[in-house]
ZADREN-901544 format. One line per field, with one value per atom (N, C-alpha, C): residue number from 1; residue in three letters; atom name; y, x, z. Coordinates in steps of 0.05 Angstrom, whole numbers, plus 32768, in hexadecimal, padded with zeros to 4 digits. Example, Ala and Ser with C-alpha at 12.3 -4.5 7.8 and 13.67 -1.06 7.14 Angstrom:
! ZADREN-901544
resi: 1	1	1	2	2	2
resn: Ala	Ala	Ala	Ser	Ser	Ser
name: N	CA	C	N	CA	C
y: 7F8E	7FA6	7FBE	7FD3	7FEB	8001
x: 8108	80F6	8108	8101	8111	8102
z: 809C	809C	809C	808E	808F	809D
END
This chain:
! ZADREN-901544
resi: 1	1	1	2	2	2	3	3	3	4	4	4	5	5	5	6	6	6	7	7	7	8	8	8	9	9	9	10	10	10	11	11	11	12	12	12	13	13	13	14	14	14	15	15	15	16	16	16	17	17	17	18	18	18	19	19	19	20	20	20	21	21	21	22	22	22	23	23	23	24	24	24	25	25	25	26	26	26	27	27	27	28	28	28	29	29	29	30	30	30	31	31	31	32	32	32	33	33	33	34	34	34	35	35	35	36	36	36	37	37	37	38	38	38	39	39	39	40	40	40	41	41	41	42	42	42	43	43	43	44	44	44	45	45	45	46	46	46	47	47	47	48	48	48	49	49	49	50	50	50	51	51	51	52	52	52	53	53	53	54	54	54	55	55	55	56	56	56	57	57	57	58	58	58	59	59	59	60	60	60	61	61	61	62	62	62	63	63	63	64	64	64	65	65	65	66	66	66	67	67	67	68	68	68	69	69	69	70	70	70	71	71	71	72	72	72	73	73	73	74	74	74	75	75	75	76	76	76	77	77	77	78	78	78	79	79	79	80	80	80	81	81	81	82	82	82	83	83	83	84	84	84	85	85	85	86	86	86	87	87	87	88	88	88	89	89	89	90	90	90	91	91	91	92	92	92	93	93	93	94	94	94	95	95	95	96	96	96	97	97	97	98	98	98	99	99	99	100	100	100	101	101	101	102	102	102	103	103	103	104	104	104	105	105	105	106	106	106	107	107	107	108	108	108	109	109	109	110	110	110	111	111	111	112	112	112	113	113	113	114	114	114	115	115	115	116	116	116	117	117	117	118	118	118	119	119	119	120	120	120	121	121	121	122	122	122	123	123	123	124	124	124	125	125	125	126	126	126	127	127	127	128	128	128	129	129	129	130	130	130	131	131	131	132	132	132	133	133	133	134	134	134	135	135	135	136	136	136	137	137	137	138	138	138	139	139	139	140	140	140	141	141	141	142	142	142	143	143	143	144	144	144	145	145	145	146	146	146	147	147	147	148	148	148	149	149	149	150	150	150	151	151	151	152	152	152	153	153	153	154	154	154	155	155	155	156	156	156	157	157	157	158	158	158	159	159	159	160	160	160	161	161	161	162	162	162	163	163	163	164	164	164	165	165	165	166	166	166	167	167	167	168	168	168	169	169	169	170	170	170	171	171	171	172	172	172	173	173	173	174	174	174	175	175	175	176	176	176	177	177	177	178	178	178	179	179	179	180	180	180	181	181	181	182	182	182	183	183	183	184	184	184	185	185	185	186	186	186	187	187	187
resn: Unk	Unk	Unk	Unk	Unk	Unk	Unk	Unk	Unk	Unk	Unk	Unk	Unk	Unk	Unk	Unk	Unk	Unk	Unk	Unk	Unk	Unk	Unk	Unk	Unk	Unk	Unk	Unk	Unk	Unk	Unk	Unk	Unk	Unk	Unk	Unk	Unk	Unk	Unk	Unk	Unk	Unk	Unk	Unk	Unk	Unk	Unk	Unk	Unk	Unk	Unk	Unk	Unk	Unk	Unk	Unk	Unk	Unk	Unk	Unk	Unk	Unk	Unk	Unk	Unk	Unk	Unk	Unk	Unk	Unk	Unk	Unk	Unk	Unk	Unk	Unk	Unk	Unk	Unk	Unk	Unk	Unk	Unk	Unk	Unk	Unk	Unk	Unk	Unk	Unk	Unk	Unk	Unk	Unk	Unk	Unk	Unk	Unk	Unk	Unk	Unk	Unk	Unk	Unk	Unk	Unk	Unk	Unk	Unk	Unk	Unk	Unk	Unk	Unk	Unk	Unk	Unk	Unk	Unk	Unk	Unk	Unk	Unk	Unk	Unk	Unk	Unk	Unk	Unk	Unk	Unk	Unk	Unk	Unk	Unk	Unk	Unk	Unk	Unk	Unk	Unk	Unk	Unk	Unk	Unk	Unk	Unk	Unk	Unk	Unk	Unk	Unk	Unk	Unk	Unk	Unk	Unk	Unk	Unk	Unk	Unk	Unk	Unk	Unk	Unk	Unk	Unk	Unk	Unk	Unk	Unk	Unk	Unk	Unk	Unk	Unk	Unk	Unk	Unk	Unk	Unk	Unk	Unk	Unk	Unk	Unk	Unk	Unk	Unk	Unk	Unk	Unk	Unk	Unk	Unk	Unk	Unk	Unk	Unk	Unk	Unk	Unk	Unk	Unk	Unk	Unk	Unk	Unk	Unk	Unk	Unk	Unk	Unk	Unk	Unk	Unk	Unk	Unk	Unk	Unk	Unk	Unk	Unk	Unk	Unk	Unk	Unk	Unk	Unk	Unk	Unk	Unk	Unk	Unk	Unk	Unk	Unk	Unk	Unk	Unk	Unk	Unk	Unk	Unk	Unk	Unk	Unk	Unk	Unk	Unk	Unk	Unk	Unk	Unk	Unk	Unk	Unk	Unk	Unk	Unk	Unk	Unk	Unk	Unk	Unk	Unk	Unk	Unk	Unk	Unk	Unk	Unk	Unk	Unk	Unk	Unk	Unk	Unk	Unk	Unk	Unk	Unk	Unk	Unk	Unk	Unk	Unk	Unk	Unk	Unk	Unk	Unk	Unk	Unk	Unk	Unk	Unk	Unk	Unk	Unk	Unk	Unk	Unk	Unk	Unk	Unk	Unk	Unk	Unk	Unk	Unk	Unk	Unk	Unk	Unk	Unk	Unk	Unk	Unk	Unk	Unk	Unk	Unk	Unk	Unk	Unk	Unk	Unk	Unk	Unk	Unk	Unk	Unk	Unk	Unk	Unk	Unk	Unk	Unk	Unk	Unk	Unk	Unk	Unk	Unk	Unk	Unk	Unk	Unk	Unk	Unk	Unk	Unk	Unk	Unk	Unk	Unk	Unk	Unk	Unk	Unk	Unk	Unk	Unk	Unk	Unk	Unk	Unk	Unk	Unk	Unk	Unk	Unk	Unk	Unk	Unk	Unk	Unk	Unk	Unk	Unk	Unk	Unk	Unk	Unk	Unk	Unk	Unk	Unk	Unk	Unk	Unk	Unk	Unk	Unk	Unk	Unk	Unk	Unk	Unk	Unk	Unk	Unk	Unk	Unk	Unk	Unk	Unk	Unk	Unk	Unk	Unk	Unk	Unk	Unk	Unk	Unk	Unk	Unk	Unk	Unk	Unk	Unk	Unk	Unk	Unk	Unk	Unk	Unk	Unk	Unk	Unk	Unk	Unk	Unk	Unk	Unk	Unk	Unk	Unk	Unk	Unk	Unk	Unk	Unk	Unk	Unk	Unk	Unk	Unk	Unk	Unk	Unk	Unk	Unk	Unk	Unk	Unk	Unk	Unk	Unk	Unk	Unk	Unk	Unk	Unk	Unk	Unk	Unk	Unk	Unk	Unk	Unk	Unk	Unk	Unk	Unk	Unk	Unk	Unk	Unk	Unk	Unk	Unk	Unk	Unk	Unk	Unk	Unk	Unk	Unk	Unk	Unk	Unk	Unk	Unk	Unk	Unk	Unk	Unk	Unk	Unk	Unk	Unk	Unk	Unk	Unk	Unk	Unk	Unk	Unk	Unk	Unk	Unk	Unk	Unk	Unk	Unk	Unk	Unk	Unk	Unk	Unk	Unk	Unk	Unk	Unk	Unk	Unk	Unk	Unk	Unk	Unk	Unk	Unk	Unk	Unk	Unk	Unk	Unk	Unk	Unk	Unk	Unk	Unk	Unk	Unk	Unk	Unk	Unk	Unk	Unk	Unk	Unk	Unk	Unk	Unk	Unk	Unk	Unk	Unk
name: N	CA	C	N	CA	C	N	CA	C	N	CA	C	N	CA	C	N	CA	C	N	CA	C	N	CA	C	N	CA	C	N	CA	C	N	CA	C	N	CA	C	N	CA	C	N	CA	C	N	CA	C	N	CA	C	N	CA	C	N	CA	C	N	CA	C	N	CA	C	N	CA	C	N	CA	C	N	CA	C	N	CA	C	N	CA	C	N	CA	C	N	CA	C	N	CA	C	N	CA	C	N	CA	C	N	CA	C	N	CA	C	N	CA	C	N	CA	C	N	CA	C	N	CA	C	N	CA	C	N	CA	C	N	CA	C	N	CA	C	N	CA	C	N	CA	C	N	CA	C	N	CA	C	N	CA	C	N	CA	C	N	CA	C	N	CA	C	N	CA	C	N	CA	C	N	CA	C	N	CA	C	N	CA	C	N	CA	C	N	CA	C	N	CA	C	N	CA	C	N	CA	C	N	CA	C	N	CA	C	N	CA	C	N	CA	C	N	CA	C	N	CA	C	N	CA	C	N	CA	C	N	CA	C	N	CA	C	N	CA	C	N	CA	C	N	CA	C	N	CA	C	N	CA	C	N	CA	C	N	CA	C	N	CA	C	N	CA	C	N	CA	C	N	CA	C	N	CA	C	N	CA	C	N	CA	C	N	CA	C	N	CA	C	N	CA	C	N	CA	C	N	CA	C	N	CA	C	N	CA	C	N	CA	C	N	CA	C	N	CA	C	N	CA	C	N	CA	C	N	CA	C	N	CA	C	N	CA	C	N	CA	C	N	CA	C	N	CA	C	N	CA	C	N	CA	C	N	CA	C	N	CA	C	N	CA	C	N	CA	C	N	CA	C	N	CA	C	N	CA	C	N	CA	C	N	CA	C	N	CA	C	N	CA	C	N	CA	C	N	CA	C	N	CA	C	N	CA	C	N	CA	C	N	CA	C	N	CA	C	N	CA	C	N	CA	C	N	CA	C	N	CA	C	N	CA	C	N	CA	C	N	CA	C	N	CA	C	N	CA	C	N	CA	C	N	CA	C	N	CA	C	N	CA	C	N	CA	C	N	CA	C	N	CA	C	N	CA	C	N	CA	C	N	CA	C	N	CA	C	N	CA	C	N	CA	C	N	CA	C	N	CA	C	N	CA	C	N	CA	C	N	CA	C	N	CA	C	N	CA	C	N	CA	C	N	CA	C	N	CA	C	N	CA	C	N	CA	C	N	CA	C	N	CA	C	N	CA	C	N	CA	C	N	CA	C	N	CA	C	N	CA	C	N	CA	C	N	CA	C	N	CA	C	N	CA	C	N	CA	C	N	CA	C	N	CA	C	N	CA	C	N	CA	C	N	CA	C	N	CA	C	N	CA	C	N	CA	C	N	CA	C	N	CA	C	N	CA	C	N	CA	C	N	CA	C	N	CA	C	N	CA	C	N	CA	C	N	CA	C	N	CA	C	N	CA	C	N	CA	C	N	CA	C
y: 7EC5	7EDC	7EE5	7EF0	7EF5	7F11	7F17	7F31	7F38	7F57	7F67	7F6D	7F68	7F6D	7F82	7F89	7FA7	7F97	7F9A	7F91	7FA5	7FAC	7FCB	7FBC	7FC0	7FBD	7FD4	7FDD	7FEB	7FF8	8013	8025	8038	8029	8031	8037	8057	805C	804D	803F	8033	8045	805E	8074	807A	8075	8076	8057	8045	8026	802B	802B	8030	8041	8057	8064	805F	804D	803B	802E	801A	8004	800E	8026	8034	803A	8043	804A	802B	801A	8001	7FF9	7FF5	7FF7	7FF6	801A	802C	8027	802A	8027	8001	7FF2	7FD6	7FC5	7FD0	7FBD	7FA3	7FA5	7F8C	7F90	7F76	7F8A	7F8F	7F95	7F96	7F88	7F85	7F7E	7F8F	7F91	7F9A	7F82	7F75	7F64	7F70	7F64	7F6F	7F7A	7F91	7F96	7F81	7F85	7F77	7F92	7F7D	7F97	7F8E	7FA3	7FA6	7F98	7F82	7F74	7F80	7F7C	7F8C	7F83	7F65	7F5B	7F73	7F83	7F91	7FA8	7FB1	7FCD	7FCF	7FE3	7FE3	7FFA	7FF3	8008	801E	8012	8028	803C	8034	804A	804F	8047	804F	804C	8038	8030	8015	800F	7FF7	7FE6	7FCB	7FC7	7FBD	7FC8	7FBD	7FA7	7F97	7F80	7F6D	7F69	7F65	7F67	7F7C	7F86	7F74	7F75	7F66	7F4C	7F3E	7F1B	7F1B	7F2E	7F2E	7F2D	7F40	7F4A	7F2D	7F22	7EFC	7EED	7EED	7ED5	7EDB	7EEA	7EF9	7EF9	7EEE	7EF8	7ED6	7EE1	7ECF	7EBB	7EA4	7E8E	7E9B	7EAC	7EB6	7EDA	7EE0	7F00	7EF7	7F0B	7F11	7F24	7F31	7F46	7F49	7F58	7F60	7F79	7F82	7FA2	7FA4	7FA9	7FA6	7FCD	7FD8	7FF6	7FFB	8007	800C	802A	8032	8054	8059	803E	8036	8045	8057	805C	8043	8046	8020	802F	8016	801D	8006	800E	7FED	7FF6	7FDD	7FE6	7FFE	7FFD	8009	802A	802F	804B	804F	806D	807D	806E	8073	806E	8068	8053	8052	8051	8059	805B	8044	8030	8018	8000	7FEB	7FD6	7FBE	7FAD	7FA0	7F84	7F77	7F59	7F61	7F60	7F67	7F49	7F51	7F3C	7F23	7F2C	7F24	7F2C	7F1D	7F28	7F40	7F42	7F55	7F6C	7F7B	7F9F	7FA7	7FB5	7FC9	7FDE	7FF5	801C	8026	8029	8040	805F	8062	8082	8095	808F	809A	80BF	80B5	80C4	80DC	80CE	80DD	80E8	80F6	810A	8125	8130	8151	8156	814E	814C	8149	812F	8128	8131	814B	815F	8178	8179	8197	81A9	819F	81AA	81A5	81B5	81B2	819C	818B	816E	8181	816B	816F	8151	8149	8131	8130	8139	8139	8131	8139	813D	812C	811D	8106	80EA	80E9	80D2	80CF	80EF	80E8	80D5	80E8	80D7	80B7	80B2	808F	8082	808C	8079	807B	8096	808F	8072	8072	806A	8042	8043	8026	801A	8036	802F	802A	803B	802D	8018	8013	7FF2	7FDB	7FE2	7FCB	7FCE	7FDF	7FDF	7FC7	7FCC	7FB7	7F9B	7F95	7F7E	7F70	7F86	7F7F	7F85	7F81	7F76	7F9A	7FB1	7FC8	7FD2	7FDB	7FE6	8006	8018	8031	8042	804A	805A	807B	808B	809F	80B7	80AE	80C5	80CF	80E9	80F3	80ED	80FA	80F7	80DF	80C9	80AB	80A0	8091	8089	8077	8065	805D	8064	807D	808C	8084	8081	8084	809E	809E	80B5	80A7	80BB	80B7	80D5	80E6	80FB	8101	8109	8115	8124	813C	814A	8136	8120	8119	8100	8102	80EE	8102	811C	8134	813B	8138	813E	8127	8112	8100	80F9	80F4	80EF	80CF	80C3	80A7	80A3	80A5	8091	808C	807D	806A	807A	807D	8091	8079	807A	8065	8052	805C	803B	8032	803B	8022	801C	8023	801E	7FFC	8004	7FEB	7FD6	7FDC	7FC6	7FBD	7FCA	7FB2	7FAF	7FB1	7F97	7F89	7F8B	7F6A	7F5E	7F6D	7F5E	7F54	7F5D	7F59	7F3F	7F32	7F0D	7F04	7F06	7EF5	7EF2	7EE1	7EC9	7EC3	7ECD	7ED9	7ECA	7ECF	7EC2	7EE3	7EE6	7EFE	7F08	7F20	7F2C	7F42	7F4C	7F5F	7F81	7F96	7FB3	7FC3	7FCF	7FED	8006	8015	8029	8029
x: 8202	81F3	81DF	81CF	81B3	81B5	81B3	81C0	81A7	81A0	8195	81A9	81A4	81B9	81B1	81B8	81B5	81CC	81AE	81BE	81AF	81D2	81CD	81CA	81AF	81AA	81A9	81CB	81D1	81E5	81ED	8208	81F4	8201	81F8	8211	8219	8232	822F	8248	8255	8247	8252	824B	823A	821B	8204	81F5	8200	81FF	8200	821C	822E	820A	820B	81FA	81DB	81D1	81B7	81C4	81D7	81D4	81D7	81EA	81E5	81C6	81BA	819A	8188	8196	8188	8190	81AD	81B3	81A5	819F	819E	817A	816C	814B	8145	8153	8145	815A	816E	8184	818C	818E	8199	81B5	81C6	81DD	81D7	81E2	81E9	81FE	81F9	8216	820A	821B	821F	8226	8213	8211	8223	822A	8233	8222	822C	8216	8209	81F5	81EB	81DA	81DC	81D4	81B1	81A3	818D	817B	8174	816A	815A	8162	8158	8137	8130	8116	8101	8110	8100	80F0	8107	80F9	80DD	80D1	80BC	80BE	80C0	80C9	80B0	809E	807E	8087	8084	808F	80AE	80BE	80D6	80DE	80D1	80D6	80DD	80E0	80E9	80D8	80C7	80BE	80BB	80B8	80BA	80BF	80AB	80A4	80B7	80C6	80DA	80F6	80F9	8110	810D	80F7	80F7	80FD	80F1	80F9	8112	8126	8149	814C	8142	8150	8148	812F	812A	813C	813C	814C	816A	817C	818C	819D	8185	8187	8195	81A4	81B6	81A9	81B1	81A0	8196	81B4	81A8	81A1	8194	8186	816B	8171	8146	8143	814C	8140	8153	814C	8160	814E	8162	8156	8161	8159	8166	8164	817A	817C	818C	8171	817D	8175	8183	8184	816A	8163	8150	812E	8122	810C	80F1	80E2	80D8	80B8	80A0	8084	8077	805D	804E	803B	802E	8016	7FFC	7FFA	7FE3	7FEF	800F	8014	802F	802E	803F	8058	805A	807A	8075	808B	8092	80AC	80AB	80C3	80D8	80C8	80CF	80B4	80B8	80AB	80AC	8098	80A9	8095	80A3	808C	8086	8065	8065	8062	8070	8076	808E	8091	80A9	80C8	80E0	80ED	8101	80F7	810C	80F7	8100	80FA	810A	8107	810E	8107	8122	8122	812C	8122	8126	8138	8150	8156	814F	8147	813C	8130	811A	8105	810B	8128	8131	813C	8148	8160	814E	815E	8150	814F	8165	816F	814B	8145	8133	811B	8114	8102	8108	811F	812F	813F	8142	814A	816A	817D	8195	8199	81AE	81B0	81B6	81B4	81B4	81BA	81D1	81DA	81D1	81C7	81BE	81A0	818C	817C	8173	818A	817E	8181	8199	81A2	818A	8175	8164	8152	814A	812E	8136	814B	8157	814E	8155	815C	813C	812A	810B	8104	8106	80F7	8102	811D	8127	8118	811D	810B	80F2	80DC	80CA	80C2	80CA	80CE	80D0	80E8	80F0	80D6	80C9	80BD	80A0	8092	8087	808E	80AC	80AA	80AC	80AA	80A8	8082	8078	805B	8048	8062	8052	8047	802B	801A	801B	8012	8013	7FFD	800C	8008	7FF7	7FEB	7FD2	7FE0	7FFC	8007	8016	8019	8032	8049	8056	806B	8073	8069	8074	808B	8098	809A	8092	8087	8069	805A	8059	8043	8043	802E	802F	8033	8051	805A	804E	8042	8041	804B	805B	8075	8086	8099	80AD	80A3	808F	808E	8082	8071	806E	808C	8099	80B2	80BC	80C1	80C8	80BE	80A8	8090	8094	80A7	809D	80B9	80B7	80D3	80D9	80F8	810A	8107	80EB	80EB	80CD	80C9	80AC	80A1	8087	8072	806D	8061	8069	8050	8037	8029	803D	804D	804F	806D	8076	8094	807F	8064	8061	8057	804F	803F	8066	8076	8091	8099	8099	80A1	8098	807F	8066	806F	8073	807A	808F	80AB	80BE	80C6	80C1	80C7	80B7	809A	808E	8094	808D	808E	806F	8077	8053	8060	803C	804E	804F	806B	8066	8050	8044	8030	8042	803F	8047	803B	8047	803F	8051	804B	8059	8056	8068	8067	8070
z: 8041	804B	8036	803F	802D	8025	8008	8003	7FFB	7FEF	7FDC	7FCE	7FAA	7F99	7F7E	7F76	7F6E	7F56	7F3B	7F22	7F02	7F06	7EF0	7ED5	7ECA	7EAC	7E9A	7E90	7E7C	7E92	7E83	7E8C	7EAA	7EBA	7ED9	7EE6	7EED	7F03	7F14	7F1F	7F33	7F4C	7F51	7F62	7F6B	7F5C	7F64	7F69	7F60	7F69	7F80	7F8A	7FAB	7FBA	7FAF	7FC0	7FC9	7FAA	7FAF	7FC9	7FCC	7FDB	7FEF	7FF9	8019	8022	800D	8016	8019	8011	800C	8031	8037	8053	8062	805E	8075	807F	8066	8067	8070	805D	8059	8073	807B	8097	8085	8072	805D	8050	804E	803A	801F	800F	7FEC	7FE1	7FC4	7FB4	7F9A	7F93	7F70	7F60	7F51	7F3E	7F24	7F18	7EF9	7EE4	7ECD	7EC0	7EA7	7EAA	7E97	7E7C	7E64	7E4E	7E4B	7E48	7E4E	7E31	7E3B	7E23	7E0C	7DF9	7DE3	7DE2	7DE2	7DDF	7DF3	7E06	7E15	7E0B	7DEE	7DE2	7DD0	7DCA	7DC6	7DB4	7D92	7D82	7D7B	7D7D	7D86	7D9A	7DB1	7DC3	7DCA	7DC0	7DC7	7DDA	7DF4	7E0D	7E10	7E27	7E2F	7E44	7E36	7E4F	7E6C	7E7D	7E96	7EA1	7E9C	7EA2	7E99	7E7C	7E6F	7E80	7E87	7E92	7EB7	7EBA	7ED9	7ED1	7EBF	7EBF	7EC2	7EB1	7EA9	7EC3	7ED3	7EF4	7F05	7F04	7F10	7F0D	7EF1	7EE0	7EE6	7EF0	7EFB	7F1F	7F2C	7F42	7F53	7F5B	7F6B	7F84	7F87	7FA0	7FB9	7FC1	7FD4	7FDC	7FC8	7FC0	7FD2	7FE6	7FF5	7FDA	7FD8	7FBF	7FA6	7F92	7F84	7F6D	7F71	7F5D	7F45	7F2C	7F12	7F16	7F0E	7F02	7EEC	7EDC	7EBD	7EB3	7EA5	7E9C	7E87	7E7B	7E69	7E74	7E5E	7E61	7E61	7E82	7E7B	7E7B	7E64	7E6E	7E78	7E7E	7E7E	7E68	7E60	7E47	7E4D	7E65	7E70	7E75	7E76	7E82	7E6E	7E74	7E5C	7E62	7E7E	7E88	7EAB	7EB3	7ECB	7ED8	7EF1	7EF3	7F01	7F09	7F11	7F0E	7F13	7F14	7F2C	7F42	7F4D	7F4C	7F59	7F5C	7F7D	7F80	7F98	7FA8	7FC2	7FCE	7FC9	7FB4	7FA4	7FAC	7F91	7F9C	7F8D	7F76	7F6A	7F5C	7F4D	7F44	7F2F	7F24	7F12	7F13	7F0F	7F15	7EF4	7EF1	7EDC	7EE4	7ED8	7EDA	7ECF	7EB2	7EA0	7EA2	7EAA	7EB9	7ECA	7EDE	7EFB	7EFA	7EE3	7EDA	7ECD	7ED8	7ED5	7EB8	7EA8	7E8A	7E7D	7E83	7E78	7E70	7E86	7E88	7E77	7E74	7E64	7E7C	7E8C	7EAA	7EA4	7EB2	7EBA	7ECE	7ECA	7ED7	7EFB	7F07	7F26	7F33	7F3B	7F46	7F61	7F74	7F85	7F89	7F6F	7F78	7F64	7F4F	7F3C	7F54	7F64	7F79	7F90	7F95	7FA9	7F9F	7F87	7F74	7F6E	7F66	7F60	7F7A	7F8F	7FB2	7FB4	7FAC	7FB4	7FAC	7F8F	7F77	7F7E	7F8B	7F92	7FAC	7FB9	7FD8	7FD5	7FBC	7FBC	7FB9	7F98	7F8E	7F9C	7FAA	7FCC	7FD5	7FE0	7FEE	7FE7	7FC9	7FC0	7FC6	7FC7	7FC2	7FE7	7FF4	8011	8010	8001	8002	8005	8004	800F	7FEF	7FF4	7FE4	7FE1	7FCA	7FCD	7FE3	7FEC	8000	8001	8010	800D	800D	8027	802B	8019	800C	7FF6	7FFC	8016	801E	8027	8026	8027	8017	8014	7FFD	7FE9	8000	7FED	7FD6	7FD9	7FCF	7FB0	7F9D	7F8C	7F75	7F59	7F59	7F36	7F2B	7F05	7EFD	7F15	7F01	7F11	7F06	7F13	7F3A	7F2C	7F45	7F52	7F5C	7F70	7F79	7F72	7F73	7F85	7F77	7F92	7FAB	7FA7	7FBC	7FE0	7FD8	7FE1	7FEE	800C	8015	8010	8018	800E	802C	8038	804B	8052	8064	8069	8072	8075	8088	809C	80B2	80D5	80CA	80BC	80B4	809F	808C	8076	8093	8097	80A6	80C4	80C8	80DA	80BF	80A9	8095	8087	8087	8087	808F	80B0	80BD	80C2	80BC	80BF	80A7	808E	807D	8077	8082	8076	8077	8089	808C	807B	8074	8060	8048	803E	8026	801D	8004	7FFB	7FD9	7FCC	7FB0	7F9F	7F94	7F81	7F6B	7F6A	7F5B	7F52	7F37	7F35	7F37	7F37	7F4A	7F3B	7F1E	7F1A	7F28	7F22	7F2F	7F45
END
């Protein structure tokens, strides 16, 4: 059976794994697995910026991904950039088949804010749903509240609901059967 697999690079709760892959379910009609953790390759860091890069971290999640994965999502706690931007919060191959989410970012902590498990678990499920969503060929989107939408902070990650607006929801299901060659799509 053809899974989406959800593979934690670095110390990723079990608990919020479980809960990605219900939203993975519930939005994409695909199952899940939880892959084993893997430690987040060191070649990825970047002692200039103190980050991790992206693109790095997606090969691990390819090079990774099981015969029969339609998709697979690498999630790591790891702050990730690309050369061109401060920070992102995921990465995907568009049309492709795997991604990378960053938690980093999605925790209130990170801002100087009091943590909030509720409202760090919404921002994670956006930020996966979007990513997926790239690699089902969908592009960023006009509307805010999409989840398409393109987010470079926190508040528009808030701004923006963990589900499709009705054009990107008809542009994946035209897409979701195709077989395209992967490009890659931060953010």
């Amino acid at each position: 059976m053809a899974l989406i697999y959800l593979l934690p690079l670095g110390n990723i709760e079990n608990e919020l794994l479980h809960i990605i892959g219900q939203n993975i379910r519930e939005l994409f009609k695909h199952e899940f697995k939880v892959l084993s953790v893997l430690e987040v390759p060191e070649s990825a860091y970047d002692d200039k910026r103190s980050q991790y890069m992206a693109t790095t971290l997606l090969k691990e999640v390819i090079k990774n991904a099981p015969d029969n994965a339609i998709r697979i999502i690498g999630i790591t706690p790891v702050d990730l950039f690309l050369p061109v931007l401060t920070f992102v919060f995921g990465q995907a191959q568009l049309n492709g088949k795997a991604a990378v989410v960053s938690t980093c970012r999605l925790k209130q902590e990170f801002y100087g804010l009091p943590p909030s498990q509720r409202l760090f678990r919404e921002r994670v499920c956006k930020e996966v749903t979007h990513e997926l969503g790239h690699t089902y060929g969908m592009v960023h989107c006009m509307n805010k509240k999409c989840v398409m939408h393109f987010s470079n902070s926190i508040r528009q990650v808030d701004i923006k609901d963990n589900c499709f607006c009705h054009g990107c929801i008809r542009k994946l299901q035209e897409n979701k059967n195709e077989r395209n060659s992967p490009n890659f799509s931060g953010g």
